[in-house]
N, C-alpha and C positions, 0 to 999 in steps of 0.2 A: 367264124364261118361254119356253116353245118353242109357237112359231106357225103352225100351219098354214093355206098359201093355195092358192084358188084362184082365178083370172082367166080369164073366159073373154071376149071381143071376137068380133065377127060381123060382120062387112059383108054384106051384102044390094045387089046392082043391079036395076034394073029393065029392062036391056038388057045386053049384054054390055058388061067394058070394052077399051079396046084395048092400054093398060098403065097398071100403079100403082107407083109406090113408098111404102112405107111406112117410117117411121123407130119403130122400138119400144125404148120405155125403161121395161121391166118387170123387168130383173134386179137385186137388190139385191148389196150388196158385203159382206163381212166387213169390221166395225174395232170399236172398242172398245166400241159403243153394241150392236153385233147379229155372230152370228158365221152363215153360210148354211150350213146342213147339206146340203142337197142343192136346187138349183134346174132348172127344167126348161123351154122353151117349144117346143110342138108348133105348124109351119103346118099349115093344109090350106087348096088353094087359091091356094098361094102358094110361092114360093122364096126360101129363106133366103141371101140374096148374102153378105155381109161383117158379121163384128162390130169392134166397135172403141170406144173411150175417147174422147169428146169433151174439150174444154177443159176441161170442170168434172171429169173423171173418171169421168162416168157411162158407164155399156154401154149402147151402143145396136147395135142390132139391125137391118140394112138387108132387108125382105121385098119382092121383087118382085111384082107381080100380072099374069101372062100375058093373050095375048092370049085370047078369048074366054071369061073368067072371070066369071060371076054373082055369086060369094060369095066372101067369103075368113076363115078361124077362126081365129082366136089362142087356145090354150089354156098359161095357164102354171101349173104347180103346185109348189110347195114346200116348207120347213120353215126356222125362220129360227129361231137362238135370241137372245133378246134381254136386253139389262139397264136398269136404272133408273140415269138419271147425274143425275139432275137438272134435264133438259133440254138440258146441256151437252156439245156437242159437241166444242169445244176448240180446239186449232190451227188454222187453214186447211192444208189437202191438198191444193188445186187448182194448176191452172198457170198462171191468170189473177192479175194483181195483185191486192191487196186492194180499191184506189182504183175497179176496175170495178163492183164491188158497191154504188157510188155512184151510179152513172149513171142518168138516167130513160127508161123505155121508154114507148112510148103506152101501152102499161096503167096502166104505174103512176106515170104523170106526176102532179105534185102541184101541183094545183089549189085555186084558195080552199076551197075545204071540205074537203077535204084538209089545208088548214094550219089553218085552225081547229079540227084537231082536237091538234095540238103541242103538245105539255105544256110547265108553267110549267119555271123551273130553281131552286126552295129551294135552299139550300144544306148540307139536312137530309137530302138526298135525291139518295141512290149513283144510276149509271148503269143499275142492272138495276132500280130500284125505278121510275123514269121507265117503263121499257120494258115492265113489268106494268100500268103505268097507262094506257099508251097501247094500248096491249093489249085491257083495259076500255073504254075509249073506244069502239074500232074497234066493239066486239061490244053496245055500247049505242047507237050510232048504226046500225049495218047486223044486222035482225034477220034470223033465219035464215029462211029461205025458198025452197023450189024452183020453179022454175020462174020467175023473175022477172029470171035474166039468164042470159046467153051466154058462150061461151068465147073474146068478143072485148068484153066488158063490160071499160071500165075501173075504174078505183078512182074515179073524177069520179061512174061514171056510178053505180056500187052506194050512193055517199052519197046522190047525187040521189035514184034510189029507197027508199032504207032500208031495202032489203032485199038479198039475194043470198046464194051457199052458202059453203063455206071456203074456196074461191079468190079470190073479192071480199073477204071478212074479208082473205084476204093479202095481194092486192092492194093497200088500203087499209092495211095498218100497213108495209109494204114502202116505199110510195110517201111516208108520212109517217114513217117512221126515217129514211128518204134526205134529206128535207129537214129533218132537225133533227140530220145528222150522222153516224149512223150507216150503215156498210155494210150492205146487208140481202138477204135472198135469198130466192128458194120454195124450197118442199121439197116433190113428193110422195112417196106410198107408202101403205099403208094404216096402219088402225087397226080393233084388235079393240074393239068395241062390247059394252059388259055385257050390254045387253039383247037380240041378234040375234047371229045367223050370215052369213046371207045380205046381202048390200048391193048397190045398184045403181051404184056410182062405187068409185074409190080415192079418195085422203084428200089432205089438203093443207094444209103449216103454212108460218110463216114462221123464218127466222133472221136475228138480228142480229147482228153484231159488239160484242162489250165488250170495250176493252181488260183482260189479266189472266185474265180468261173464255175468250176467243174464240166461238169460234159461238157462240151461245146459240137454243135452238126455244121459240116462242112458237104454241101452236094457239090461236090464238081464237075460233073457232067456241063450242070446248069450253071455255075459260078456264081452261087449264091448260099448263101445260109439257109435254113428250113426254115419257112413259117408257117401261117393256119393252111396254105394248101398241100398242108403234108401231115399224112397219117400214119402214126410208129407204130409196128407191129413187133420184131422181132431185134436184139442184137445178139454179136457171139466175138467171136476171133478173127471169123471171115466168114465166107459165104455160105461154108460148108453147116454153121453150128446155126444158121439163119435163114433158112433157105426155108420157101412156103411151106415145101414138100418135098421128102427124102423118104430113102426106104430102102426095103429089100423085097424079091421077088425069086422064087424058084420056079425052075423049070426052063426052055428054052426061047419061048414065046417073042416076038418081037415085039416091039414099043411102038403106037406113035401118040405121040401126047400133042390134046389143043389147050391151049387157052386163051380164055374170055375177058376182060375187065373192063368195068367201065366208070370211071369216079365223075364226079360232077355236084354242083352245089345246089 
């Protein structure tokens, strides 16, 4: 399938600021899942310092914001072609060991309701059939819902409320594969939607490790495995090491951020 995107990001101040940095991880890569036909990101408002390969292998993008700058645009556009694996992504590629993809962060620390959500272990029942279960779990315990958490919401805190978007869904099965064994990771990037063009976010799934498998993507929002209408841009630990766009800003200036996207084939 060949997908066409657009991203567009906006910062708005309400004073000038005195400097930013931005970290942007909107470029997708070519491998066996998506091949990038042509990818593009325009500043305006900003200076594009240094790209470069973090530990996980993702591009990220370093954008300065000068001194008395009001706004700053991110506009990135593309065409990605992609295929259906199954979900399965394969090998590990990165240059972290496996054992790190175990580790807990404050997102996705795993707390009692957390582990009350661990599946039993029959012995009728493979590794990847657990992982669809738990899968189901996540997406019957936290229904989908906007507006009802943050981008510092843990996985504790989306069970507590029962609700939150597909970043607390991943939060929540991340932080429960880690405490039942499994190496696990985010994923963002988007996803073309049957019903729509236009969308207000990029997208967000999880991976687990299966021995014989390797990665494996689980979107639970949508209760499906990934395939060609999903485009991989970033993983990490959690949202924080994967997220479009992160950064720091001085001065006191307020925020308000839009964003654009629109995928479609």
């Amino acid at each position: 399938m060949l997908l066409t995107i657009t991203h567009e990001t906006t910062y708005h101040y309400d004073e000038p600021v005195p400097f930013g940095l931005q970290q942007i991880r909107q470029t997708p890569q070519s491998n066996h899942l998506q091949r990038v036909v042509h990818w593009n990101t325009e500043v305006e408002g900003g200076t594009s310092e240094v790209s470069f390969a973090d530990q996980y292998r993702n591009l990220v993008q370093l954008v300065s914001i000068g001194e008395g700058r009001d706004s700053v645009a991110l506009t990135t556009t593309g065409t990605v072609e992609t295929f259906d694996t199954g979900g399965v992504y394969g090998a590990a590629s990165e240059l972290v060991p496996l054992w790190l993809f175990q580790r807990s962060t404050p997102l996705t620390f795993a707390g009692p309701r957390v582990r009350e959500l661990l599946p039993a272990s029959p012995v009728d029942h493979s590794q990847l059939d657990h992982l669809h279960e738990l899968s189901a779990a996540v997406r019957d315990a936290v229904a989908y819902e906007t507006g009802t958490s943050t981008t510092t919401s843990t996985a504790e805190d989306a069970l507590q409320a029962g609700s939150g978007v597909c970043q607390d869904h991943s939060h929540v099965f991340i932080s429960a594969a880690r405490a039942a064994g499994w190496p696990a990771r985010y994923v963002s990037g988007y996803l073309m939607m049957n019903d729509r063009i236009e969308q207000d976010a990029s997208h967000a799934w999880a991976e687990a490790h299966v021995p014989g498998l390797g990665w494996v993507g689980f979107d639970i929002s949508n209760g499906i495995s990934p395939d060609e209408r999903y485009v991989r841009i970033a993983v990490g630990l959690d949202y924080l090491e994967a997220a479009p766009v992160s950064g720091i800003r001085f001065g006191s200036a307020r925020e308000q951020l839009n964003v654009a996207i629109q995928v479609q084939q």
